[in-house]
C-alpha positions in Angstrom: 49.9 121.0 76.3 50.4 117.2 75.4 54.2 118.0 74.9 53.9 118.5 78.6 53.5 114.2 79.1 56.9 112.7 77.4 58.9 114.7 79.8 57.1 114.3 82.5 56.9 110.2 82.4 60.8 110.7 81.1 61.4 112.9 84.1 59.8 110.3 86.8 61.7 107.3 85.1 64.9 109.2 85.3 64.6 109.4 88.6 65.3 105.6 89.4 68.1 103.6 87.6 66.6 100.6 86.1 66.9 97.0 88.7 69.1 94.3 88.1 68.7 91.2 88.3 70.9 88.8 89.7 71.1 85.8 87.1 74.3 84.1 88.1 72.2 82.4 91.0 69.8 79.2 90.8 66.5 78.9 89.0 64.2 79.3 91.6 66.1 82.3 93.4 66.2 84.4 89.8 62.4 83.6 90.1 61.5 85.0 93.5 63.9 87.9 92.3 61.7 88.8 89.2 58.3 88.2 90.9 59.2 91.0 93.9 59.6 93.7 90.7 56.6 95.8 90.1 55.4 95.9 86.6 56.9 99.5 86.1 60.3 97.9 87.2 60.0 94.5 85.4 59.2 96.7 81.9 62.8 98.6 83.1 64.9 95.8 84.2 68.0 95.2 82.5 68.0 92.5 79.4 69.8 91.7 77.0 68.2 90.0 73.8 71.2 88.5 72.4 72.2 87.0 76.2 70.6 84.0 77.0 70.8 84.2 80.7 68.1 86.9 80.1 65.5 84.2 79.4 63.6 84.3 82.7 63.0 88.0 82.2 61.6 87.8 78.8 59.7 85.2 79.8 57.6 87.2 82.6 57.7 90.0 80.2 55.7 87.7 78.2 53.1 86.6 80.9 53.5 89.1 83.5 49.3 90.4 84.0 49.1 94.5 83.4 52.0 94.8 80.3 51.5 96.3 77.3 51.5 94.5 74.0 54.9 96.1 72.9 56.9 94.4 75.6 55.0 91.1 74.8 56.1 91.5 71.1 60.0 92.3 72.6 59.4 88.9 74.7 58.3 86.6 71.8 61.2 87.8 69.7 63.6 87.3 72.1 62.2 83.8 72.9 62.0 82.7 69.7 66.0 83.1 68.9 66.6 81.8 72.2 64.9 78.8 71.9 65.2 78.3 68.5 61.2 77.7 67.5 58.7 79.9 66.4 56.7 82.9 67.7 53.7 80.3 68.0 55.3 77.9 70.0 56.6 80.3 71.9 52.8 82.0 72.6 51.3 78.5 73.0 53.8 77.9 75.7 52.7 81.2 77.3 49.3 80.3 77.6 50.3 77.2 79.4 52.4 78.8 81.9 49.1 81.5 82.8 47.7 80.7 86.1 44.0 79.2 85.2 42.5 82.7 86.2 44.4 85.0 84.4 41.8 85.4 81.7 42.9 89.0 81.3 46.5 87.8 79.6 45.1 84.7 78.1 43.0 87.3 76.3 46.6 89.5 75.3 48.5 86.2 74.2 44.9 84.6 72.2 45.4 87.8 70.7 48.7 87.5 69.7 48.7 84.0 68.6 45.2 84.0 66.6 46.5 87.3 65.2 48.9 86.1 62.9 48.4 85.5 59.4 46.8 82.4 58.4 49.3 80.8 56.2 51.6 81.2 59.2 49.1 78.9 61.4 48.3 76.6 59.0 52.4 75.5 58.7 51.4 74.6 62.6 48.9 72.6 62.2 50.9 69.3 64.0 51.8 72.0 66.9 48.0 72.3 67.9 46.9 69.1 66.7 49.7 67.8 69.3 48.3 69.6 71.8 44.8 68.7 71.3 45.5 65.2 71.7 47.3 65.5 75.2 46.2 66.9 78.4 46.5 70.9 77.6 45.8 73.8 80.0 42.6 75.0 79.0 44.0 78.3 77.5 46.2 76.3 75.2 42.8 74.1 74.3 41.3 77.9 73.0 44.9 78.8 71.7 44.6 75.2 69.2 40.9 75.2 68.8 41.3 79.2 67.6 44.0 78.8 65.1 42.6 75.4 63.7 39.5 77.4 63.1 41.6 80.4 61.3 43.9 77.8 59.7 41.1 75.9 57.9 39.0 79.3 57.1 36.0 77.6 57.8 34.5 76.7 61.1 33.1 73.6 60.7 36.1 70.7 60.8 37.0 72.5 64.3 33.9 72.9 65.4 32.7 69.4 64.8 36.0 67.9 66.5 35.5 70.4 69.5 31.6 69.0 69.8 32.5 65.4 70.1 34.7 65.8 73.1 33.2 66.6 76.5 34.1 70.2 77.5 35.5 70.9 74.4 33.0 73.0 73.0 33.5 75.8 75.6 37.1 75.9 74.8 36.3 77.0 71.2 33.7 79.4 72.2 36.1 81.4 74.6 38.7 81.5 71.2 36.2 83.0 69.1 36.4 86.7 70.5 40.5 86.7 69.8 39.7 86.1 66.1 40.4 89.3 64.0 37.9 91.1 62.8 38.2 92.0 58.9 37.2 91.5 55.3 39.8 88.2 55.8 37.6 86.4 58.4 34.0 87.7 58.1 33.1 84.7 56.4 34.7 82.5 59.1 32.9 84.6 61.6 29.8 84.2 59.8 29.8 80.7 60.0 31.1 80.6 63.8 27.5 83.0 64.1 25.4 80.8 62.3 27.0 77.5 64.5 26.7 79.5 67.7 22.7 80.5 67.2 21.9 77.3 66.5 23.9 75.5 69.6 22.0 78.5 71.3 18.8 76.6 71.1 19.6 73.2 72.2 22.0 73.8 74.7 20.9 73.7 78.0 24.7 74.2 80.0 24.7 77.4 82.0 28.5 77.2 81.3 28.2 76.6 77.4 25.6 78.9 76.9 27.6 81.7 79.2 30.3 81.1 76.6 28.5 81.0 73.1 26.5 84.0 74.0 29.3 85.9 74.7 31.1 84.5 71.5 28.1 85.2 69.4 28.2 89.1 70.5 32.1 89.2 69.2 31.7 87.0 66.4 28.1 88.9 65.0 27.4 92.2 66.5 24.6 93.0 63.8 20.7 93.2 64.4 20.6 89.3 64.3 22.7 89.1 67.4 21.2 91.7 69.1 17.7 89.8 68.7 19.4 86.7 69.9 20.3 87.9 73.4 17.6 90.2 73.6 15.4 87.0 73.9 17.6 85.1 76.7 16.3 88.2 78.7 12.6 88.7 77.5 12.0 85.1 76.8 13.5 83.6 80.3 10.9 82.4 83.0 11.8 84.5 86.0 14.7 82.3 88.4 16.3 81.5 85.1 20.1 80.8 85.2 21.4 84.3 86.5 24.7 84.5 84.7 23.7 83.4 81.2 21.3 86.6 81.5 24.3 88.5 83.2 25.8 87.1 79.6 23.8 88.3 77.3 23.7 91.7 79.4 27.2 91.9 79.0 26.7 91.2 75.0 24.1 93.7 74.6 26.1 96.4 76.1 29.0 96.0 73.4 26.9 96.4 70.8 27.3 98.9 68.2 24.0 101.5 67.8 24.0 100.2 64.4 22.8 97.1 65.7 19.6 98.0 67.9 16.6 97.4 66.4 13.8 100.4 65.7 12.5 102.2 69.4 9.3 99.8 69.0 11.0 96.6 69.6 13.5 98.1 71.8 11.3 98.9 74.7 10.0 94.9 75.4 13.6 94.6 76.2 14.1 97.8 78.4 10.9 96.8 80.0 12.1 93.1 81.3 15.7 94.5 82.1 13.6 96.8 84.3 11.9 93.3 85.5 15.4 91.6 85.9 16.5 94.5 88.1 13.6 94.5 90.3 13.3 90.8 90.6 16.6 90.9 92.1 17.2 91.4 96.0 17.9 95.0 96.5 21.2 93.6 98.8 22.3 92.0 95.3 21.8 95.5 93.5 25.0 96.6 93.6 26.9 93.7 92.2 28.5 94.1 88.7 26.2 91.9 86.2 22.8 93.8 88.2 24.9 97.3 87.6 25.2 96.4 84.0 21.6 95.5 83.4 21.2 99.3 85.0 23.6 101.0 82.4 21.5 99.0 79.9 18.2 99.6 80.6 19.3 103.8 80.8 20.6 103.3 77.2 17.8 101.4 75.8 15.7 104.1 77.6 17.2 106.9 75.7 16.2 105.7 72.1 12.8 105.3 73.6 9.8 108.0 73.1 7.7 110.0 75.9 6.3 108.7 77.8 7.9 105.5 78.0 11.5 107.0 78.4 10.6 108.9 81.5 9.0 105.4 82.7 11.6 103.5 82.2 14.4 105.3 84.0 12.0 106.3 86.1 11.5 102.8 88.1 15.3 102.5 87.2 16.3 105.4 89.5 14.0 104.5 92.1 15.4 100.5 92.2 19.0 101.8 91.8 21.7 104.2 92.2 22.7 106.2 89.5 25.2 104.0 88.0 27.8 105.4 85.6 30.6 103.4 83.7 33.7 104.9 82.3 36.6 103.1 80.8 40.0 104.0 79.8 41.2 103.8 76.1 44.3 101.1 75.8 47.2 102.7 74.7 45.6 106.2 74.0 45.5 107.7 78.0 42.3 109.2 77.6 38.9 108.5 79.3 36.0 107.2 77.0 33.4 109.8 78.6 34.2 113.5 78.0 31.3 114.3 81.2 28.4 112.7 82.6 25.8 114.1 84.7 24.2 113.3 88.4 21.3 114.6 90.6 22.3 116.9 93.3 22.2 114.5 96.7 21.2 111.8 95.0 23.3 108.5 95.7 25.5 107.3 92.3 28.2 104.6 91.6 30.6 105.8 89.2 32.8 102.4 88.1 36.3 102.9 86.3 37.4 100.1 84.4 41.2 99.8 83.4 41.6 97.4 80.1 45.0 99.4 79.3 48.4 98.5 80.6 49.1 101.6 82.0 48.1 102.2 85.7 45.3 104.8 85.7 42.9 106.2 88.8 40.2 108.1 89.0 39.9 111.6 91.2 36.9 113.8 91.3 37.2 117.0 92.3 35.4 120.7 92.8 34.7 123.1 90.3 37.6 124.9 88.7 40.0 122.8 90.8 41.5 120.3 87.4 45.5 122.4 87.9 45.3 122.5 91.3 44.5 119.0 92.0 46.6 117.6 89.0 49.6 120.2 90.2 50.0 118.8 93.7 49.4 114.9 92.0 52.8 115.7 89.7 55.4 116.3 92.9 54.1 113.2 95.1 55.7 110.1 95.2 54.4 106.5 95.0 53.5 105.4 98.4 55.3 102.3 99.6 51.8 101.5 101.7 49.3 99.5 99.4 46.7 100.3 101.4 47.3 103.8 100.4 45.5 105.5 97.1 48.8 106.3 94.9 48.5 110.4 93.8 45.8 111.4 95.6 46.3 114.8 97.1 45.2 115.4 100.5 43.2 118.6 99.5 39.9 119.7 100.5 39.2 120.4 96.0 39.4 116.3 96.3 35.8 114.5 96.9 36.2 110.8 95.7 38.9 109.0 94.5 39.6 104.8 93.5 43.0 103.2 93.9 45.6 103.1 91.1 44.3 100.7 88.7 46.3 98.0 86.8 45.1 96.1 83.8 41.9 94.6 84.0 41.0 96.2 87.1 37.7 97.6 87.9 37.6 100.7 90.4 34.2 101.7 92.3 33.3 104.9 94.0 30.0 104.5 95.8 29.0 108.4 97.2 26.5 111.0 97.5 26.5 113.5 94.9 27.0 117.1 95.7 24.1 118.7 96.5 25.6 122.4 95.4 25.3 121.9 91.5 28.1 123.0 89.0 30.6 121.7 86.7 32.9 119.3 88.9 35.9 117.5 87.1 37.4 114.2 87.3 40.6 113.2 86.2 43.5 110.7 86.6 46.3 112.3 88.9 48.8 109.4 87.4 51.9 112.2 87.2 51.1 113.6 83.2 48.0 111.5 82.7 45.9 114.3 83.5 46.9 116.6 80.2 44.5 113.9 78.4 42.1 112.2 81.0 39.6 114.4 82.7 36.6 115.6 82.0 33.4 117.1 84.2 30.7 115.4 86.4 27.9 118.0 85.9 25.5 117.7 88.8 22.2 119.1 88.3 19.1 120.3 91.0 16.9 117.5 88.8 17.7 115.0 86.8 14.9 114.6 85.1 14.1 118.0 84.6 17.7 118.1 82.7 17.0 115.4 80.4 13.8 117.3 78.9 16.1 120.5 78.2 19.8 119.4 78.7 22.8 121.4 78.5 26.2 120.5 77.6 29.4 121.3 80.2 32.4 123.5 79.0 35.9 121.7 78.2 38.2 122.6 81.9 41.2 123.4 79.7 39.9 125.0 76.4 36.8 126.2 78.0 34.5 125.8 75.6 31.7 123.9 75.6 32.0 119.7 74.7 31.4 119.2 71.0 30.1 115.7 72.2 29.7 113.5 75.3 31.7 110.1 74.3 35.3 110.2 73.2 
């Protein structure tokens, strides 16, 4: 049945001959021309790599938020013989031109830069020295800072230089999770750990310690690390800063099982995220970093024995919604979650978040309905209204569904769940997407009864039951 999605997604593009841009006209109107294209028709758009007058398209390729990594890589080669330099110049200018918020591409382009070999930075040592020493945009400050670090294979000389300059240090820390990971650098990371920890407990900036926490969980993610931020939550007076704790939720989340420590010492920490969430103002429930702490403390809960499993979630449920993350896999069009389950007429948040650079949505839908649903999706077009949620069919088999999500984007769907239970399914109704992404919100009479004997949902498609829950 995946044969089905080439010719679909070939079929839709046929439709439309790629735009043109006019390039014979001045700077500022090629500009405005390129910024009115979508990112579907930017990625078409006629180029040439061997025509200079293509320049301005290559170069939004290159920093246009929501595109994939391949059309990056087509926009640093293009620049490069264009302007004569190298791919590193050529990604250090990117990260200048990023407007100061767009840490979703400074993240792509870090990536990109810190991801090449390290010989090839060290030969550009005087290109980030240079811009260093003058007044840089603060993602070409973590571009330098990064590749120093990589060039040198030891974290120290950077990280002493980056110390002794006001602001500095922050810079360095938001580089460290665009170093590789591998048998090349774990002894850099190492180091960047150990330096990290140990700023850790002298640093009282909300903004520094924001960033080495979140550094620390890239650089580390062992049982060290785990410890570490397990403390900024146990260990903080109540009223402590909200977003370092927010931080090391964040941190905590990412972390591999391999890293949690035995059931003992994990319930101290599901205990005082249970604390954190009921310290907070039920009107500031809902917002992301408290809605983390909730998917935590439901994870640290399920490692946990009887009775304290059932206590945990317990006062969770009753402080919360049911709160249930999914996220797409880049550049693999499927959802991480094969199913997750609800309480009949209980209310839930399911979020969605998007960190491919494909457009994705999320539709949930009755029982047995996954072909009907994903049928009528395939023939509509996209809506010219952006107010209106693109491939959504106005059926009655459709309960819930988020806009279409670029990049980076983070979809809610706050509801009641059904109170008939069943195998419902969800699914992205992106024409062909739906081959790959669905699954099956199973909602069940009582929750808690389900998690003392629970039951696994059957696969829409193959119908057999799910060999497993996460993708």
């Amino acid at each position: 049945m995946t044969g089905v999605l080439p010719f679909v997604l070939a079929l839709l593009v046929a439709q439309t001959p790629p735009p043109k841009i006019l390039l014979d006209q001045s700077p500022r109107a090629v500009e405005y021309q390129i910024g009115r294209l979508t990112n579907d028709e930017l990625a078409r758009v006629e180029r040439h790599p061997d025509d200079p007058r293509y320049r301005p398209i290559y170069a939004a390729l290159l920093t246009r938020k929501g595109l994939s990594r391949q059309l990056r890589d087509e926009a640093v080669a293009a620049l490069t013989t264009y302007d004569k330099t190298s791919p590193t110049q050529v990604l250090i200018d990117g990260l200048g031109k990023l407007p100061g918020d767009d840490d979703q591409t400074a993240g792509k382009l870090l990536a990109m830069l810190l991801g090449q070999p390290a010989e090839t930075l060290r030969a550009q040592r005087d290109l980030f020295q240079k811009a260093l020493d003058a007044p840089s945009p603060p993602f070409v400050l973590e571009g330098a800072y990064g590749a120093l670090t990589i060039a040198d294979g030891a974290a120290a000389p950077t990280w002493q230089a980056a110390a002794a300059r006001e602001g500095r240090l922050v810079l360095l820390l938001r580089a460290v999770p665009a170093i590789p990971s591998g048998d090349n650098t774990r002894t850099l990371r190492d180091q960047l750990a150990a330096a990290i920890a140990a700023r850790l407990t002298t640093t009282g900036d909300p903004v520094e310690r924001v960033a080495a926490l979140s550094a620390l969980a890239s650089a580390r993610p062992d049982t060290a690390t785990f410890a570490i931020l397990s403390r900024e939550i146990t260990a903080s007076p109540a009223g402590a800063d909200a977003s370092t704790k927010a931080a090391a939720v964040a941190g905590l989340l990412a972390m591999p099982p391999a890293a949690r420590p035995p059931a003992a010492d994990i319930e101290p920490l599901a205990r005082a995220v249970t604390a954190l969430v009921r310290d907070t103002p039920a009107r500031r429930r809902t917002e992301p970093g408290i809605l983390q702490a909730v998917q935590l403390g439901e994870e640290l809960a399920s490692a946990l024995p009887d009775p304290s499993r059932v206590d945990v979630r317990r006062e969770l449920r009753a402080l919360s919604v049911r709160v249930i993350r999914l996220e797409t896999r880049p550049e693999q069009m499927l959802f991480d979650l094969n199913w997750f389950v609800v309480e009949a007429g209980k209310p839930v948040q399911v979020s969605l978040t998007n960190p491919d650079a494909m457009p994705h949505n999320l539709v949930i839908a009755r029982p047995g309905t996954l072909n009907e649903v994903a049928t009528a999706a395939i023939s509509m077009q996209m809506p010219t209204d952006p107010n209106t949620k693109a491939f959504v069919p106005d059926l009655p088999a459709v309960l819930q569904a988020t806009k279409l999500l670029s990049e980076g984007d983070i979809g809610l769907l706050n509801f009641t769940a059904p109170a008939q239970p069943g195998e419902y399914v969800f699914l992205c109704t992106f024409p062909g997407h739906w081959v790959r992404m669905y699954g099956v919100m199973l909602v069940v009479d009582n929750l808690e009864a389900w998690e003392a004997h629970p039951t696994t949902p059957t696969d829409p498609i193959t119908k057999q039951p799910y060999a497993s829950q996460r993708k």
